[in-house]
C-alpha positions in Angstrom: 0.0 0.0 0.0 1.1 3.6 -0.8 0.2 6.2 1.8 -0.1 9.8 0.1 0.5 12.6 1.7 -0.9 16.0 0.7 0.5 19.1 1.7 0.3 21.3 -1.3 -1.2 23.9 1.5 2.3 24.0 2.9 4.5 22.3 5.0 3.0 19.6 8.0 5.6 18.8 10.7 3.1 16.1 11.6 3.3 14.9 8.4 6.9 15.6 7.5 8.0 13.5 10.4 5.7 10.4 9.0 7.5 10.5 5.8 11.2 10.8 7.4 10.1 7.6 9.6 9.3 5.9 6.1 13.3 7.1 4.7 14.9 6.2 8.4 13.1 2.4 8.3 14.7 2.2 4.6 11.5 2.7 2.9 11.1 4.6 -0.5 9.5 7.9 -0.6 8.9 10.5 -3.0 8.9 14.1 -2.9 8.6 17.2 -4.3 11.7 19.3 -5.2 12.1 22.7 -7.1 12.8 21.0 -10.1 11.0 17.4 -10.6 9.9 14.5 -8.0 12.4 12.6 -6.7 12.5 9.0 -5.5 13.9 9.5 -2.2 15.9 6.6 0.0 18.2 6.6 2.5 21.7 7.4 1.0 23.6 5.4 3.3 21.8 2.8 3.3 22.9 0.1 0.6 19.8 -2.1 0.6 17.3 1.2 0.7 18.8 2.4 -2.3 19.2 -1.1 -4.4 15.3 -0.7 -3.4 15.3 2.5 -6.1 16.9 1.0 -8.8 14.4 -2.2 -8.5 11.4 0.2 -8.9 12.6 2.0 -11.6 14.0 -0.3 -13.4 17.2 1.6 -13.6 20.5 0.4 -14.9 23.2 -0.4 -11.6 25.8 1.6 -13.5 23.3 4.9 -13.1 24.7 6.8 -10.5 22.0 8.8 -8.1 21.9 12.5 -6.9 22.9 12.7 -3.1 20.4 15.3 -1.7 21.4 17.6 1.9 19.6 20.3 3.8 23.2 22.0 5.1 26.5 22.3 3.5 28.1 21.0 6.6 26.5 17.5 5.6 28.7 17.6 2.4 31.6 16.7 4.9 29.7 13.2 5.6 30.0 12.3 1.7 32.9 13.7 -0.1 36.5 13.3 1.0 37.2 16.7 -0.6 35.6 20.0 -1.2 37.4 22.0 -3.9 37.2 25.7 -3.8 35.5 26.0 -6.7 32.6 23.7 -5.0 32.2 26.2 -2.2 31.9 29.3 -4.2 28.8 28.1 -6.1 27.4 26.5 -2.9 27.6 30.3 -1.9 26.2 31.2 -5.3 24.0 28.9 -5.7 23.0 26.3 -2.7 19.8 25.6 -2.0 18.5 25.3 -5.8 18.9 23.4 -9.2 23.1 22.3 -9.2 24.4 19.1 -8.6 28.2 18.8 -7.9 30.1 15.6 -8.5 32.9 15.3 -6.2 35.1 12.7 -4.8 33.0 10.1 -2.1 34.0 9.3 1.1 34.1 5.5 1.9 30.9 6.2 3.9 28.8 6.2 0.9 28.0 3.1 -0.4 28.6 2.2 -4.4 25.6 1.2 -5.0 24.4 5.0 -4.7 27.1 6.1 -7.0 26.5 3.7 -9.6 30.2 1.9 -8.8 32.0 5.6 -8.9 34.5 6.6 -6.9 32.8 10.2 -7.8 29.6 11.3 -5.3 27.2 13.3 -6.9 25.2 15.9 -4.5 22.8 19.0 -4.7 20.8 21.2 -2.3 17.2 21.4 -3.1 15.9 24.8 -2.2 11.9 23.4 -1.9 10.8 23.5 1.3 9.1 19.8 1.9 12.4 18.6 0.3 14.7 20.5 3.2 11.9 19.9 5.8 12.3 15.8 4.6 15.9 15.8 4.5 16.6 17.8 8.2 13.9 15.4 9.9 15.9 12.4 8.3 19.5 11.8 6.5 21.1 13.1 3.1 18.6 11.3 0.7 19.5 10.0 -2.7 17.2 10.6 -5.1 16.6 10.3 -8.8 13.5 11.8 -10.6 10.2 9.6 -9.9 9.6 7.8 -12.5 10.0 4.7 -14.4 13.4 4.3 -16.1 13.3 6.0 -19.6 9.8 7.7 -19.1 9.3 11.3 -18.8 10.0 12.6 -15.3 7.7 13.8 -13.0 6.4 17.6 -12.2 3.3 16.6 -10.5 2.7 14.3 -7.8 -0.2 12.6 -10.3 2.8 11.6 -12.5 4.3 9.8 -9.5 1.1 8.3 -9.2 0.6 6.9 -12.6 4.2 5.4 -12.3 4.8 4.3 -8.2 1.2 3.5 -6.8 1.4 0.4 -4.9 5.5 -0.1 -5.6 6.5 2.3 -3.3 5.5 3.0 0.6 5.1 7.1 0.6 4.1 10.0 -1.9 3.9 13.4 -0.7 1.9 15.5 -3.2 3.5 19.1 -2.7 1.8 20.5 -6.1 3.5 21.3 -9.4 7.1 21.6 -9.4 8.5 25.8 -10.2 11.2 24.6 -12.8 10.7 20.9 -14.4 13.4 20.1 -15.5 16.0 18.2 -13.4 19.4 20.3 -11.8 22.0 21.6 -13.8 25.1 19.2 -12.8 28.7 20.0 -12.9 32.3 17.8 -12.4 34.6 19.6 -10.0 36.7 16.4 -10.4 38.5 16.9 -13.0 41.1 19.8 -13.6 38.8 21.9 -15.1 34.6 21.9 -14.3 33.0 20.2 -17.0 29.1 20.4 -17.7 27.6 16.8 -17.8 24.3 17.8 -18.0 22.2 21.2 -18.4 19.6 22.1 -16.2 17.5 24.2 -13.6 20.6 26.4 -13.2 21.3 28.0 -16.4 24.8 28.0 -17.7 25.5 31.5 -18.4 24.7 31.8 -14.8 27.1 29.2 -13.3 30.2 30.1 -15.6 29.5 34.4 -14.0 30.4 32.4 -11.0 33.3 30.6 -11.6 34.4 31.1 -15.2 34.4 29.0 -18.4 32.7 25.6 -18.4 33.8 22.8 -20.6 30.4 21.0 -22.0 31.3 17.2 -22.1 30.3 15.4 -26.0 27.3 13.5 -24.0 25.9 16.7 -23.3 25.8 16.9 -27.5 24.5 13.2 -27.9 27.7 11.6 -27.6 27.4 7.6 -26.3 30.1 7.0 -23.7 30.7 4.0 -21.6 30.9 5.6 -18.2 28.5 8.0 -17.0 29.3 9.9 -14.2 25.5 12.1 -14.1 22.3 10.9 -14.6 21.1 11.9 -17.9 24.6 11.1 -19.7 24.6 7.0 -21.0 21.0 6.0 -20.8 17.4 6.2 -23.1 16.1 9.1 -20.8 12.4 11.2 -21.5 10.7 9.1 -23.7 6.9 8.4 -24.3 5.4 6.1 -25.4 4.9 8.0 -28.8 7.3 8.6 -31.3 8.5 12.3 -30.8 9.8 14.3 -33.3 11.8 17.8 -32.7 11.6 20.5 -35.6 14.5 22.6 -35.4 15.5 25.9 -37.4 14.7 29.5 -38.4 11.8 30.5 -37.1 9.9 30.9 -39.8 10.7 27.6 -41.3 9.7 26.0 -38.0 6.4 27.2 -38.5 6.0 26.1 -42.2 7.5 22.9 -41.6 5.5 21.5 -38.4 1.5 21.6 -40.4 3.1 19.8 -43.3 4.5 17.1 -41.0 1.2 17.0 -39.3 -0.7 16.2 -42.5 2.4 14.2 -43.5 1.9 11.5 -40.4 -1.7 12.3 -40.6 -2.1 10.9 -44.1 -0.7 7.9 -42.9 -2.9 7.1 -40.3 -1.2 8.6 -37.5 -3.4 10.2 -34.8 -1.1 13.0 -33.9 0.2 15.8 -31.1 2.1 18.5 -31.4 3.8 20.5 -28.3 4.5 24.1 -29.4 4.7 28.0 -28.1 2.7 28.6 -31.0 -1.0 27.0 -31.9 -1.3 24.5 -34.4 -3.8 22.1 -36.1 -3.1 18.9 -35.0 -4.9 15.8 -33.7 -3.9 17.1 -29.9 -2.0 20.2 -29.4 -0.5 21.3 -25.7 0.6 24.7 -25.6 4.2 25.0 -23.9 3.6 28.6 -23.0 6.0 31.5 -24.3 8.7 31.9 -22.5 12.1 29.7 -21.8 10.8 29.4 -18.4 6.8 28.2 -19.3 8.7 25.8 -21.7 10.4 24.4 -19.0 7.8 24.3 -16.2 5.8 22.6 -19.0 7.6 20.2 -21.2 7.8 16.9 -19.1 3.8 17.4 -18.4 3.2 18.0 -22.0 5.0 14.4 -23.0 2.9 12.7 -20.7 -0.5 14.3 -21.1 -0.1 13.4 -24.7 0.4 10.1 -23.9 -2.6 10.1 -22.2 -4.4 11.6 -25.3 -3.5 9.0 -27.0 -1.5 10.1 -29.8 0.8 8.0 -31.6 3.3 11.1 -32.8 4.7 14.1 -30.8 5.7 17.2 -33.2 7.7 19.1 -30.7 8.9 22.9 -31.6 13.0 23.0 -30.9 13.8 26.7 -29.2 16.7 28.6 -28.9 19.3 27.0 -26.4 19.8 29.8 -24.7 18.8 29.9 -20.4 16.8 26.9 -19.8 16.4 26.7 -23.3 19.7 24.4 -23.3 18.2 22.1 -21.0 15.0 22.2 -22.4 16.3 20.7 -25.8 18.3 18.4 -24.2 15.9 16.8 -22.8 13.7 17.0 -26.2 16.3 15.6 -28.0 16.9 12.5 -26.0 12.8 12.4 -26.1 13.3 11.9 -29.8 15.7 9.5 -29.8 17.8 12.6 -31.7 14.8 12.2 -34.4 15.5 16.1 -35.4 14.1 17.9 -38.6 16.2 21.1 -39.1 14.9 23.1 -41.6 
């Protein structure tokens, strides 16, 4: 049985401290963050978090984010803090950045997918804190099944976890949808591994010039060291196409792939900032940030619609933009029209 907890009015300590008694017994919870659900265990514990990947269906080799409430808790997980890590804790702690940094012994490899390498962010929601304060560092991926699109409401979580796991808390929509920015301070210089919450313009007026690793580009590598970097992430169960380009062209090109698909018997969707005719059609609002907010709910609810094709608009990768198409792009399988 799944007990769900709602406290979209706000934060319960009643109910905060049920939900921490479900992580300390090794139990699997999940909770809202600023960016998407997360599946939330007991870091520490090795047979908690094996309990993640089994629900998921997640690859071993897939390390997990290590969530804390205070900085000083980073001192339990890495052996190392670079300078470089505390300047954009001071930046940027609590909110969207992950930091990968050397483990301690402490943290068990299953959590780190068999790394040497912790990975670890500050979530600045306040049932996220409130969980984590009233329990242990938890580590969390996004709540949802293994390859599916991740989770911004607590009905998503629902649709994927009911009955496999012991505690939801339904704390509303998420503000940014789409997962943390993440960032390796292991190597000699930081290196993006996967865009996010945080933009990049924004982390590099902090510390300087970011190398973006090839995965970030749609590069296959052997070793992931991030979530997001080796594996089929996003997808729907419909095919989803991204139409990329001028402007102009965009909007020329996605009607004529809707009667294209249509033609063939294809009950179709299309995911836009712009309206078009289509068999479904969810508006992704207008700006970088709306697009965000919106895109993971638009893959799903077009699921649910039932189409069998996604035409999704490509936007500038600029801001969230860059982790917006990201994420579209691994949605497509890197099926991309430029035009």
């Amino acid at each position: 049985m799944t007990v769900v907890i709602n406290m979209r009015d706000g934060l319960d300590e009643r109910k905060i401290k049920l939900a921490a008694r479900f992580i300390l017994n090794g139990k699997l919870v999940a909770f809202p963050t600023e960016t998407v659900y997360g599946l939330g265990a007991d870091a520490l514990n090795t047979n908690a978090v094996r309990r993640i990947f089994e629900a998921k269906g997640r690859p071993a080799d897939n390390p997990l984010i290590i969530h804390i409430a205070r900085f000083e808790d980073l001192k339990r997980l890495t052996s190392h803090i670079p300078p470089e890590a505390k300047l954009l804790a001071e930046q940027f702690w609590p909110g969207p950045l992950t930091m990968i940094l050397p483990k301690r012994e402490e943290v068990p490899y299953v959590t780190t997918g068999g790394l040497d390498t912790v990975a670890v962010r500050m979530p600045s929601h306040p049932i996220a804190r409130a969980l984590i304060e009233e329990s242990t560092p938890i580590a969390a991926p996004s709540a949802n099944i293994s390859g599916r699109p991740s989770p911004t409401l607590a009905e998503h979580v629902i649709d994927d976890f009911y009955g496999k796991i012991e505690c939801i808390i339904d704390g509303g929509e998420t503000q940014v949808g789409v997962e943390s920015t993440v960032i390796d301070l292991t190597s000699e210089k930081p290196v993006l591994l996967r865009p996010g919450g945080l933009p990049l313009e924004e982390l590099e007026k902090g510390i300087g010039e970011i190398q973006i690793h090839p995965a970030v580009r749609g590069k296959l590598i052997d070793v992931a060291k991030s979530p997001g970097m080796k594996y089929r992430h996003y997808s729907p169960k419909a095919r989803v196409i991204v139409v990329e380009g001028r402007k102009e062209n965009v909007r020329k090109r996605i009607p004529e792939l809707v009667e294209e698909y249509r033609s063939k018997g294809f009950r179709v969707g299309v995911m836009a900032t712009e309206v078009y005719e289509a068999d479904e059609f969810f508006n992704l609002g207008k700006t970088e940030d709306e697009v965000a907010r919106n895109l993971f709910r638009a893959l799903r609810e077009l699921d649910k619609r039932g189409v069998e094709i996604i035409i999704a608009e490509g936007i500038e990768e600029r801001g969230l933009g860059f982790a917006v198409m990201n994420r579209l792009r691994k949605a497509a399988g890197y099926r991309i029209v430029w035009v």
